[in-house]
GUSEBA-853735 format. One line per 5 residues: number of its first residue (from 1); their letters; for each residue x, y, z of C-alpha. Coordinates in nm, 2 decimals, always signed. Example, Ala and Ser with C-alpha at 12.3 -4.5 7.8 and 13.67 -1.06 7.14 Angstrom:
BEGIN
1 = as = +1.23 -0.45 +0.78  +1.37 -0.11 +0.71 $
***
This chain:
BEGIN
1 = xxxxx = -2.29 -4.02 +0.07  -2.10 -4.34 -0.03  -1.77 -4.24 -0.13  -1.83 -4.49 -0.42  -2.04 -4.29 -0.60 $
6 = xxxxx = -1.71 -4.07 -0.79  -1.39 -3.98 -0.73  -1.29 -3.61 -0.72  -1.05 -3.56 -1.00  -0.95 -3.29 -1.22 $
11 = xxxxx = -1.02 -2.98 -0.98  -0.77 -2.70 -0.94  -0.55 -2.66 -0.64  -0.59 -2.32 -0.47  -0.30 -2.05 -0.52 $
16 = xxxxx = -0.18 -2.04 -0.22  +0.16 -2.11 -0.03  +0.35 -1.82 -0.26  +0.50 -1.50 -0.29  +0.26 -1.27 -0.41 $
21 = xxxxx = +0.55 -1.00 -0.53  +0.82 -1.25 -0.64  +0.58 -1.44 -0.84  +0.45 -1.10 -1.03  +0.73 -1.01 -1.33 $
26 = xxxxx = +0.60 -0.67 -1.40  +0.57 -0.53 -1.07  +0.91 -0.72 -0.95  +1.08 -0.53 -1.30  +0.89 -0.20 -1.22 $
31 = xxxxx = +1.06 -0.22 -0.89  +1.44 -0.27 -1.00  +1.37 +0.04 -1.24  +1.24 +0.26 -1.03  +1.41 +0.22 -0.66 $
36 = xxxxx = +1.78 +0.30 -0.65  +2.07 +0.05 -0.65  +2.19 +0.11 -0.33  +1.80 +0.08 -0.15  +1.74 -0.23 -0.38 $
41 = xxxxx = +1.82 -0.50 -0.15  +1.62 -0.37 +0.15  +1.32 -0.31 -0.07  +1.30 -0.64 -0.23  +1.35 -0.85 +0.12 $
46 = xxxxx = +1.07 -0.59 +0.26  +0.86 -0.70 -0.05  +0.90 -1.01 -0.06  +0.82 -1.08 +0.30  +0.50 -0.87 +0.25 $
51 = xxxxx = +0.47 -1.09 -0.06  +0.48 -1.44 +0.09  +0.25 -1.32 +0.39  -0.02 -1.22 +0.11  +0.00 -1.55 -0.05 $
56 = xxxxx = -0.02 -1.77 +0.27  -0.33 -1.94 +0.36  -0.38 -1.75 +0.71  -0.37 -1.40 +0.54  -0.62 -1.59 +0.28 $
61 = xxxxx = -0.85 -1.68 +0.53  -0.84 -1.33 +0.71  -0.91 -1.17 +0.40  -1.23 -1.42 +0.35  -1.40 -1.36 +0.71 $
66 = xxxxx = -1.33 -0.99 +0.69  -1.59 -1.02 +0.40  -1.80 -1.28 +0.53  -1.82 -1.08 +0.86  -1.90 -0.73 +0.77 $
71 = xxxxx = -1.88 -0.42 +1.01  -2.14 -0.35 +1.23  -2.29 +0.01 +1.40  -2.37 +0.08 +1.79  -2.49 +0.39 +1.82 $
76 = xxxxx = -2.57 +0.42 +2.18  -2.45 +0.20 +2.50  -2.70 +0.01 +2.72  -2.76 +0.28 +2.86  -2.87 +0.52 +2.61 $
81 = xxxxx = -2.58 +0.71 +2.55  -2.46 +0.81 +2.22  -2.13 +0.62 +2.13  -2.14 +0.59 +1.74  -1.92 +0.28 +1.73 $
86 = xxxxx = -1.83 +0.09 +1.41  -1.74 -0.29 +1.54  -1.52 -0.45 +1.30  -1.42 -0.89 +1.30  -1.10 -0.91 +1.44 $
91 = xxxxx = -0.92 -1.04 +1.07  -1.00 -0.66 +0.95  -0.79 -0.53 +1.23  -0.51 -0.83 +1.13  -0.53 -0.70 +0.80 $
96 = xxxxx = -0.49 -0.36 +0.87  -0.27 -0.40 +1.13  -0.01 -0.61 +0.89  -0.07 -0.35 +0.66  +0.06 -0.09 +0.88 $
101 = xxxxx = +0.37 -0.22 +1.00  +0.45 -0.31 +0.68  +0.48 +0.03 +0.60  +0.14 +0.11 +0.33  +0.08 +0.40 +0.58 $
106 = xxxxx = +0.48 +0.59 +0.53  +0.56 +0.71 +0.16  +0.63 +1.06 +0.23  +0.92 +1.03 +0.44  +1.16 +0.74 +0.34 $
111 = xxxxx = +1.37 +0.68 +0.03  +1.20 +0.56 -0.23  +0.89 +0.56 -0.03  +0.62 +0.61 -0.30  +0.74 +0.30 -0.55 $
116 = xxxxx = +0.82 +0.05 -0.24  +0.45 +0.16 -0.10  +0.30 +0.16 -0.43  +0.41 -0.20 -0.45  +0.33 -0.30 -0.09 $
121 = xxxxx = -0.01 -0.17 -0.17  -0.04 -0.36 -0.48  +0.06 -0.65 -0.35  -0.14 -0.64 -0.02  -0.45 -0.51 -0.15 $
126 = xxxxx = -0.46 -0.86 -0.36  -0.56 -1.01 -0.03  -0.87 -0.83 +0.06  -0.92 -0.48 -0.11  -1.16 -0.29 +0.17 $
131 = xxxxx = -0.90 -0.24 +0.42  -0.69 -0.06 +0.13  -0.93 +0.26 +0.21  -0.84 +0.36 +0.57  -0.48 +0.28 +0.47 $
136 = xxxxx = -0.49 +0.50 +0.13  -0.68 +0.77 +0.33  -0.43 +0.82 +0.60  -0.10 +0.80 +0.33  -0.28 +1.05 +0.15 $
141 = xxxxx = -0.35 +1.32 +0.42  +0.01 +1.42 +0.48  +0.00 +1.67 +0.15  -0.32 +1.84 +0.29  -0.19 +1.82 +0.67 $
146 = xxxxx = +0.17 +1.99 +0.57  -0.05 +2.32 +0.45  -0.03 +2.35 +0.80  +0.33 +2.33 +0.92  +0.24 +2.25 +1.28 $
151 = xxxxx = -0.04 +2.08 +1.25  +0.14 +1.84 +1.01  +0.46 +1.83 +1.32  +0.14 +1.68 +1.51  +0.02 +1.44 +1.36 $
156 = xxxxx = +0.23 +1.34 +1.02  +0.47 +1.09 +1.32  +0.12 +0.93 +1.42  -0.05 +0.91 +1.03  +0.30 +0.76 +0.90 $
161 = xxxxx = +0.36 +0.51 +1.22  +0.44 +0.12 +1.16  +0.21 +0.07 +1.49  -0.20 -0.01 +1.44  -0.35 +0.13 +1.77 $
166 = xxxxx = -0.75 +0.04 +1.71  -0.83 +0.18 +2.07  -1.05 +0.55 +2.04  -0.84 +0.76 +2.27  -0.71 +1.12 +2.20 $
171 = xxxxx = -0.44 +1.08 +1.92  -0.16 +1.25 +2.15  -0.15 +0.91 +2.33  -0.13 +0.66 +2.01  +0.18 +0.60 +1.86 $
176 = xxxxx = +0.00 +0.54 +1.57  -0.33 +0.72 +1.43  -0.50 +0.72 +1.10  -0.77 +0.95 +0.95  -1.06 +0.97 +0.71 $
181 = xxxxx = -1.18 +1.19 +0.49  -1.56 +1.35 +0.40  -1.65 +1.58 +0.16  -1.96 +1.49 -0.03  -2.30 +1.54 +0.09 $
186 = xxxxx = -2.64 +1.47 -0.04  -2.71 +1.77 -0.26  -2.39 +1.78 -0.39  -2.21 +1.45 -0.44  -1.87 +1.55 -0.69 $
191 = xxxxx = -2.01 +1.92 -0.68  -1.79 +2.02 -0.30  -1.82 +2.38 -0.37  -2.23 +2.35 -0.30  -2.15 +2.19 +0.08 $
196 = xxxxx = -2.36 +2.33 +0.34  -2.22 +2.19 +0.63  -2.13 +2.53 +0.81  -1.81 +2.66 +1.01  -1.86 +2.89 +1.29 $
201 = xxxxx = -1.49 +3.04 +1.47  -1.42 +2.97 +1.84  -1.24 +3.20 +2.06  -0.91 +2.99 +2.01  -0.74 +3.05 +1.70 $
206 = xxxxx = -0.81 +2.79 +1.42  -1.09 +2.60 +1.60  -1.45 +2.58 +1.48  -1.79 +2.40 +1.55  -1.88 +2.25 +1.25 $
211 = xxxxx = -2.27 +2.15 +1.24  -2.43 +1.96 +0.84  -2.34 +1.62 +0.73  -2.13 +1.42 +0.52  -2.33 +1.16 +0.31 $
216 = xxxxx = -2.02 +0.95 +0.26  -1.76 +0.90 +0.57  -1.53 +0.60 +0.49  -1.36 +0.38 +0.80  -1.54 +0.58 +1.05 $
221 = xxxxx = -1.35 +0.44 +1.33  -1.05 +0.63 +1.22  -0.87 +0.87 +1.44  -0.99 +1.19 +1.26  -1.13 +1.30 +0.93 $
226 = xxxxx = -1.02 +1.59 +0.68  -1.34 +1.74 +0.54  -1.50 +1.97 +0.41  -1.73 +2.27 +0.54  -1.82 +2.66 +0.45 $
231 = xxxxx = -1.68 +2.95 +0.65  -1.69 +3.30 +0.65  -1.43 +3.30 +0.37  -1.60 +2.98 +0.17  -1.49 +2.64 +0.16 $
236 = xxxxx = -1.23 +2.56 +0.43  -1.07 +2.23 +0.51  -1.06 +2.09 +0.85  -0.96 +1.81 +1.07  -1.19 +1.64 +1.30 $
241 = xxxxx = -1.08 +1.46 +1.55  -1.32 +1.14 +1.66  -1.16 +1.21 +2.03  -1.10 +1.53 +2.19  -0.76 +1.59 +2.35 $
246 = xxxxx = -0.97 +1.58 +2.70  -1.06 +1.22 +2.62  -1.45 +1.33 +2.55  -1.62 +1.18 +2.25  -1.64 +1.44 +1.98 $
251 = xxxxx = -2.01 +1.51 +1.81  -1.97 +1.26 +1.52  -2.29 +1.09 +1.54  -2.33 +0.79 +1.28  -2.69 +0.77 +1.17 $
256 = xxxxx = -2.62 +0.45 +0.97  -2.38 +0.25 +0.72  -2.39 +0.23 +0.36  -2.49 -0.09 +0.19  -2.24 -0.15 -0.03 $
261 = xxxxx = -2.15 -0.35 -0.40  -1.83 -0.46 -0.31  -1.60 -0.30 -0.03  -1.81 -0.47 +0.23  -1.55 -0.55 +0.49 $
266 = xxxxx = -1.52 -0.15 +0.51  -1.79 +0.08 +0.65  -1.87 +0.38 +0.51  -2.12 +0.60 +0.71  -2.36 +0.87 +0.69 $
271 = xxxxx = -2.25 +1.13 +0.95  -2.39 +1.40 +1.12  -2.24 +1.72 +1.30  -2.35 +1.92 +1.53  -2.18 +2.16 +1.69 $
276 = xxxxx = -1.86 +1.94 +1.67  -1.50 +2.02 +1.72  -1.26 +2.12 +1.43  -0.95 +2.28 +1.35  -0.87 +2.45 +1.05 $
281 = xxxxx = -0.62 +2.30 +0.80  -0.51 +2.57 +0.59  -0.68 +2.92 +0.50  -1.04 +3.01 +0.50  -1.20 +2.95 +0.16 $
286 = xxxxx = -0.91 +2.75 +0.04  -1.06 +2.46 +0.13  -1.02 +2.30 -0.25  -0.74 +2.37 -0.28  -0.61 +2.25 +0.11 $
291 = xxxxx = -0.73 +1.88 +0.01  -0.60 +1.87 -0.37  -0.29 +1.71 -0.24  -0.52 +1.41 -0.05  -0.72 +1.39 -0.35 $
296 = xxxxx = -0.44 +1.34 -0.61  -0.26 +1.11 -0.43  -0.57 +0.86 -0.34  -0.66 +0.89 -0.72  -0.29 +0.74 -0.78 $
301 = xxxxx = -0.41 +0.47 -0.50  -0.73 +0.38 -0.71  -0.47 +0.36 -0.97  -0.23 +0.09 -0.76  -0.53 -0.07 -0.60 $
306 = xxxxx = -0.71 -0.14 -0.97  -0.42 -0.26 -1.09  -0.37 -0.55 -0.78  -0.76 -0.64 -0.83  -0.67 -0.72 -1.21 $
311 = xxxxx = -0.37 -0.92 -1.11  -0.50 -1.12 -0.88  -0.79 -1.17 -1.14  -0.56 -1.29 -1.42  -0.35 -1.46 -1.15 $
316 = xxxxx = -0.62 -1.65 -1.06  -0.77 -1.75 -1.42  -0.37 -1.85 -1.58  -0.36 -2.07 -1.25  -0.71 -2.24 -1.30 $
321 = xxxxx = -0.59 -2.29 -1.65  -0.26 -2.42 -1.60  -0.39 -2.75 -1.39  -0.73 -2.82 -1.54  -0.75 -3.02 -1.84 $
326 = xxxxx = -0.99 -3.01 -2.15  -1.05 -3.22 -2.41  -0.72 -3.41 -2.39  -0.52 -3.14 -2.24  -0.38 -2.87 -2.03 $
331 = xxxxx = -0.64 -2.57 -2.09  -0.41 -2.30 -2.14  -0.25 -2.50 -2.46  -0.56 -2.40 -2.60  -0.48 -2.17 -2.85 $
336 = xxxxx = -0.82 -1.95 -2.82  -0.81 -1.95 -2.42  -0.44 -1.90 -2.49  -0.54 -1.60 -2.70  -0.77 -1.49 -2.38 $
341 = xxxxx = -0.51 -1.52 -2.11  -0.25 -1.35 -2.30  -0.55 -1.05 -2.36  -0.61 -1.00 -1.95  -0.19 -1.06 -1.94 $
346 = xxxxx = -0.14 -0.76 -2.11  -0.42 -0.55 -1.88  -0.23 -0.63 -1.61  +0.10 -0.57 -1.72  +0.00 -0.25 -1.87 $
351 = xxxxx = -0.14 -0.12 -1.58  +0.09 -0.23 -1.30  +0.38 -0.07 -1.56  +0.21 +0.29 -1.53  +0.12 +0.24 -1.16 $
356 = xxxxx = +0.43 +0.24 -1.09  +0.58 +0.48 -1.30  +0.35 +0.75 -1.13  +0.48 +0.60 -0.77  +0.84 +0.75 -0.94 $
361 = xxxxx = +0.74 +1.06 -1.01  +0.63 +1.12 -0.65  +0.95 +1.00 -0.56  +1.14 +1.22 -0.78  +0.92 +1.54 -0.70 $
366 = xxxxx = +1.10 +1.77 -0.98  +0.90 +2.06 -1.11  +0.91 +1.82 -1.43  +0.72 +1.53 -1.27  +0.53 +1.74 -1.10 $
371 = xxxxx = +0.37 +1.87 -1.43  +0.33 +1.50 -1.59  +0.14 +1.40 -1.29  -0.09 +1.66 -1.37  -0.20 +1.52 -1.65 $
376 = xxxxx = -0.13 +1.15 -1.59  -0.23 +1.06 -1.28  -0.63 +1.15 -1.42  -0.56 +0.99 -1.70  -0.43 +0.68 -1.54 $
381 = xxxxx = -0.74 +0.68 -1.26  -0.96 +0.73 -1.59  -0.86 +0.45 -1.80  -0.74 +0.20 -1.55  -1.00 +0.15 -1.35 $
386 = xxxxx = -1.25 +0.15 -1.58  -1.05 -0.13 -1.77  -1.06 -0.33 -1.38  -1.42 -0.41 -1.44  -1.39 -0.62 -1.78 $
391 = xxxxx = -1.10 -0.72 -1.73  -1.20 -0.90 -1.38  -1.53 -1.05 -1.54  -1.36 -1.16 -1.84  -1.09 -1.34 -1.57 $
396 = xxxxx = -1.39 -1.52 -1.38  -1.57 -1.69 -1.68  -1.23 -1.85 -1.74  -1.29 -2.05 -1.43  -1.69 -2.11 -1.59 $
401 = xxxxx = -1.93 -2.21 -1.35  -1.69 -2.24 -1.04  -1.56 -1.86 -1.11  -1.91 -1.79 -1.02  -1.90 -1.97 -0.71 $
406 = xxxxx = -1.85 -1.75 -0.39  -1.55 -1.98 -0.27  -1.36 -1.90 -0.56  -1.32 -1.57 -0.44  -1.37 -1.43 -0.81 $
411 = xxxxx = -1.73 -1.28 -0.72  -1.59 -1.05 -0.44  -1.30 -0.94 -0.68  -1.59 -0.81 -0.94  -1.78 -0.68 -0.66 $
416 = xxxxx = -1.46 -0.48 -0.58  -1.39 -0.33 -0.93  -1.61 -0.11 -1.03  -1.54 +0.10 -0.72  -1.22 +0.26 -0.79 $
421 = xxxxx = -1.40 +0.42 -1.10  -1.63 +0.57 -0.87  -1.38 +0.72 -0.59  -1.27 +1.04 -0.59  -1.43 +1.14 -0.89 $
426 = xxxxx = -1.59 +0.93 -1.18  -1.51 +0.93 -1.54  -1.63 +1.21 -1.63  -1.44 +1.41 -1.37  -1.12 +1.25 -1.45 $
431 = xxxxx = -1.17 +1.33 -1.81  -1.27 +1.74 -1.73  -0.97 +1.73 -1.51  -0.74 +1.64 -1.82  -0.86 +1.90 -1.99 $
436 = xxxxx = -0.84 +2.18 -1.74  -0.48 +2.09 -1.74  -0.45 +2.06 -2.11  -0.61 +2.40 -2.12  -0.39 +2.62 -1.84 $
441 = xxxxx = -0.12 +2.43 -1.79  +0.14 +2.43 -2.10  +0.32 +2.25 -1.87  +0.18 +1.95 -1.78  +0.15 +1.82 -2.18 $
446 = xxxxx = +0.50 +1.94 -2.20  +0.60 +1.67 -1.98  +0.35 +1.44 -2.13  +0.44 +1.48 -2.48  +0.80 +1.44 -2.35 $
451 = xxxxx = +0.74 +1.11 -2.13  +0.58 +0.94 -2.46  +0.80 +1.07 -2.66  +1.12 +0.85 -2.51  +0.94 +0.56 -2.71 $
456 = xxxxx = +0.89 +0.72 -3.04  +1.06 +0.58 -3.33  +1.05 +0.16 -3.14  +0.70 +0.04 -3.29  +0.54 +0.19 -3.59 $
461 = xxxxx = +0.21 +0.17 -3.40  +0.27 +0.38 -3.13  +0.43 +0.61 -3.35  +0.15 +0.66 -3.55  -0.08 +0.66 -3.25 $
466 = xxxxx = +0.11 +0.92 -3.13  +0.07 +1.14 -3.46  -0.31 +1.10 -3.42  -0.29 +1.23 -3.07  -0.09 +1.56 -3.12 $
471 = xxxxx = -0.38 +1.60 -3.42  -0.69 +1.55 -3.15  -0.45 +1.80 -2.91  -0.43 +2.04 -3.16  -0.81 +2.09 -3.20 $
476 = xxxxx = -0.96 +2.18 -2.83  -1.26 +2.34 -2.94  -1.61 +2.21 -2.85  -1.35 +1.91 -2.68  -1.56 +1.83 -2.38 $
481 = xxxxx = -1.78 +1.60 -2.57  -1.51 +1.41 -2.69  -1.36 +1.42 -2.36  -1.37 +1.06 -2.27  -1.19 +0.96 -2.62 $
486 = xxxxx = -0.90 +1.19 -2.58  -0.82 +1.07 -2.30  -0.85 +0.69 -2.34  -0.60 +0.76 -2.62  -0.37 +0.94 -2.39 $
491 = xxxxx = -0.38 +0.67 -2.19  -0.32 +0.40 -2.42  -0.05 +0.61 -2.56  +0.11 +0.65 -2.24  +0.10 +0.26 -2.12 $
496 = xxxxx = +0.21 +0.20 -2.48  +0.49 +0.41 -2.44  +0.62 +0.27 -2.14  +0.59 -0.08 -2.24  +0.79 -0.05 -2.57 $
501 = xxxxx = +1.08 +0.09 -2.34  +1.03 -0.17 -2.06  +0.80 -0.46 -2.16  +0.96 -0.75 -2.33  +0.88 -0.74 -2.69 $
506 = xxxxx = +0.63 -1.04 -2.70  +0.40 -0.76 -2.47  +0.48 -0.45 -2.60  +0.42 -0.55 -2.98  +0.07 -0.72 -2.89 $
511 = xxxxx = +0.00 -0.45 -2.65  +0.09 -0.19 -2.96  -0.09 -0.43 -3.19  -0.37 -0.45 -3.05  -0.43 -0.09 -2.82 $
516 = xxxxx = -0.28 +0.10 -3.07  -0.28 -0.01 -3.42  -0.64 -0.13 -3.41  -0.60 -0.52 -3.49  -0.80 -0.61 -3.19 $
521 = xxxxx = -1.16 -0.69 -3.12  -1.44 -0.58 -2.93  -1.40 -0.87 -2.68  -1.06 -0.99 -2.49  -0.90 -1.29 -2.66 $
526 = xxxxx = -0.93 -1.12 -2.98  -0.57 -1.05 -3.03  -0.42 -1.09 -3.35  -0.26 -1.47 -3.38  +0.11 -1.53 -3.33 $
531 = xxxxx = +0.41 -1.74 -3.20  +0.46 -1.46 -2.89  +0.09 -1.55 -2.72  +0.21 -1.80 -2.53  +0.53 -1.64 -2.39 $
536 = xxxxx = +0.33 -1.34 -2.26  +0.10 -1.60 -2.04  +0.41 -1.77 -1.91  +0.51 -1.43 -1.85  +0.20 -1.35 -1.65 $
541 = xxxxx = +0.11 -1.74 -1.46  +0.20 -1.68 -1.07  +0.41 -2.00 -1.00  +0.42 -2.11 -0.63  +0.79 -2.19 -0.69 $
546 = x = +0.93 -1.87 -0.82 $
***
């Protein structure tokens, strides 16, 4: 077409060329807070590297072809031999292998390792969010693994590794591994306890032939798999290895992959055993119990990794709004977009604040923390993530019509959020879990009662929001049906709490405003008018400069 016709004015330059970390206050803050002096220099150059790798326009583009190019299955050669192969375009193994070296793998066994990894994770995840569930997976095995001591001397080296070995060999020759985990299958979904799959001993202590299914098998191309199956004893946890220590294939036959919402550059396969190799991680019929550790800590991930999709999100929409111009000016001097932007601002914040200060309390590991995890980390994976899915749409209409436009890359980021609602347990299993722990463990809303309670007396809101709380507490009867209320408050409590002790006051008072003290609508930008709006954007915008 004649190049006459119009002139191309008034679009928005993509955000890119930047440091993902550096430009992000709340995460950069949450850093300095919760890493010691002495490690903070080494963390923030690690970070920050990370950071501008995430931000450039080759990590952009790898993130967009992963997606563009999903994974494919080859279940048998030329042949006709089985091989149950999961092909994968070479940016996902860029991705993962970046992600790897950079350390998302290693939290268990460095200082400060859960806070610098929670960051890394939430930074990196920004780029493309599938590869974040191999890499979540394998960090979180090492809890269930060290049941085991010498089973965890194996293979915790391998799982925590800075080296991305994509080859299927037997894991004693990789110097780096990671694993996978199944548990549900198709009668039972959330239910693990009703498994079939069954568990029959070998002569060799520890080892069994495993033969059922798993209806959901995330990054099948993984080294091994913790999963589930039923012994003599009950439900036992076990590690499957996709290659035997002989170099033979192991029975993991792949009868197809899952097609997806969002998470498309992962696979996620419907497996089948039959008569295949295992060895038992932890004791017979403790099987629950064995994977707890794997479970809590990928909750926390779901945590970390809906907190990244919202940033990016609101990264994305303060950007757009900062260079296109309406009606005689920039759009985010709009006071009612204004009013929006500051709305998803405070999402974010909140959520990346209480990511983070879960990552601590992993770090610390006192019997104290310990006990406020119990209780917070569900009610963090509860209310975060199902905030991401809003939150995210609310971010795309800011760009209008070219938010909806697959380049933008604001349709795969709300295919991506509901997902993290769905892992490792839904709502309503998040919710039940609170109040198991509300109801046997005194504990656990000890240390919740105490962590909140280093903000009372700050903002009249939160104060009162916390009187209304230790009311609901009091009263547990008949509280399953109100389940879902309690602990939304809890969380709102909580991410109030920690904002009016770390949050510059502009956030934390139209946070507390709105979240707490009920002058908020049913809608973002609804937030009650006033001079701080604006400062909690600027807060928010990622500059390419910073």
């Amino acid at each position: 077409m004649a190049a006459t016709t119009h002139t191309v004015t008034n679009q928005v330059p993509p955000l890119v060329g930047y440091d993902v970390f550096a430009a992000d206050r709340a995460l950069t803050e949450a850093v300095e807070r919760h890493v010691a002096p002495g490690l903070l220099g080494e963390v923030r150059e690690e970070l920050g590297a990370l950071g501008r790798a995430a931000g450039s326009a080759q990590v952009q583009r790898w993130g967009r072809l992963a997606n563009e190019n999903p994974p494919g299955l080859r279940t048998h050669d030329r042949y006709g031999n089985r091989v149950d192969e999961v092909e994968f375009h070479p940016a996902w193994h860029r991705l993962l292998g970046h992600a790897v070296s950079a350390g998302l793998t290693n939290a268990w066994g460095r200082p400060g390792g859960h806070v610098r990894r929670a960051a890394g994770f939430l930074v990196w995840t920004q780029v493309e969010a599938g590869h974040g569930c191999p890499l979540s997976m394998t960090h979180a095995a090492v809890p269930s693994l060290r049941t085991d001591p010498a089973l965890a001397a194996e293979w915790e080296p391998r799982l925590t590794s800075s080296v991305y070995d994509e080859e299927l060999r037997p894991a004693a020759l990789k110097a780096g591994a990671l694993l996978g985990m199944g548990m549900t299958e198709k009668q039972g979904g959330t239910d693990v306890r009703s498994n079939t799959t069954r568990a029959e001993p070998l002569a060799e202590d520890g080892t069994y032939l495993l033969t059922g299914h798993k209806w959901f098998c995330s990054a099948p191309m993984s080294d091994g798999f913790l999963v589930l199956a039923r012994a003599a004893e009950g439900p036992t946890c076990f590690l499957v290895p996709r290659v035997l220590p002989d170099g033979g294939r192991n029975v993991f036959a792949i009868q197809r992959l899952k097609d997806k919402l969002g998470g498309r550059s992962n696979a996620s396969a419907e497996v089948e055993f039959d008569g295949t190799w295992a060895r038992r991680v932890g004791d017979e019929g403790r099987g629950v119990r064995t994977i707890i550790g794997m479970v809590a800590a990928t909750r926390l991930d779901c945590v970390v990794g809906s907190a990244a999709l919202v940033r990016q999100a609101v990264a994305q929409a303060i950007h757009h709004c900062a260079y296109r111009d309406v009606f005689g000016g920039p759009l985010i001097e709009k006071p009612l977009m204004r009013n929006v932007l500051a709305d998803l601002a405070l999402e974010s914040e909140a959520a990346t604040v209480l990511a983070l200060r879960l990552a601590a309390a992993y770090d610390a590991d006192t019997e104290e923390e310990r006990a406020f995890l119990r209780i917070a980390v569900p009610a963090a994976k509860y209310w975060v993530t199902k905030r991401c899915t809003p939150t995210v749409a609310e971010a795309l209409e800011c760009l209008g019509g070219n938010g909806y436009v697959e380049e933008s890359g604001m349709p795969r980021l709300l295919r991506e959020a509901p997902l993290n609602s769905i892992w490792e347990g839904s709502g309503n299993v998040q919710a039940l879990d609170v109040l198991r722990a509300l109801q046997r463990e005194p504990d656990a809303l000890n240390a919740f009662l105490q962590e909140v309670g280093l903000a009372r007396g700050a903002d009249h809101r939160l104060d009162r929001a916390i009187r209304d709380l230790l009311t609901e507490l009091a009263d547990l009867d008949a509280v399953e049906a109100r389940a879902r209320r309690l602990v939304e408050r809890m969380a709102l409590v909580l991410q109030g709490a920690l904002l009016v002790r770390w949050a510059p006051p502009e956030v934390a008072d139209a946070f507390c405003a709105s979240r707490l003290g009920g002058d908020w609508g049913s809608a973002f930008g609804t937030l009650p008018h006033g001079a701080g709006l604006g400062v909690v954007v600027e807060r928010a915008r990622a500059f390419t400069d910073r």
